[in-house]
C-alpha positions, 0 to 999 in steps of 0.5 A: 518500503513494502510492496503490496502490488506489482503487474498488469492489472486489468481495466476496473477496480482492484483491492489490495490489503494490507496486513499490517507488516513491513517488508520483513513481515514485523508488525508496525505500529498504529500510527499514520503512514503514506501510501504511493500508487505508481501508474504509468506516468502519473504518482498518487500518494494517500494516508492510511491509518493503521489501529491495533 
């Protein structure tokens, strides 16, 4: 698992990119992966497509 973001953030919106690594920096493949954000309480999962 790689973590992209940690922290406080401020009220508004916020971007955060991914470049296509996992946690040791290799290159994943294209494919469909799941992404989670972590709020507080609350939990939201999405999926993203990653094409090479």
């Amino acid at each position: 698992m790689k973590r992209l973001a940690q922290g406080l953030f401020p009220v508004g919106r916020h971007v955060v990119k991914w470049d296509g690594t996992d946690a040791d920096g290799r290159q994943m493949a294209s494919g469909v992966y799941v992404i989670r954000l972590a709020v507080r309480s609350s939990d939201t999962t999405r999926k993203v497509v990653l094409l090479r």
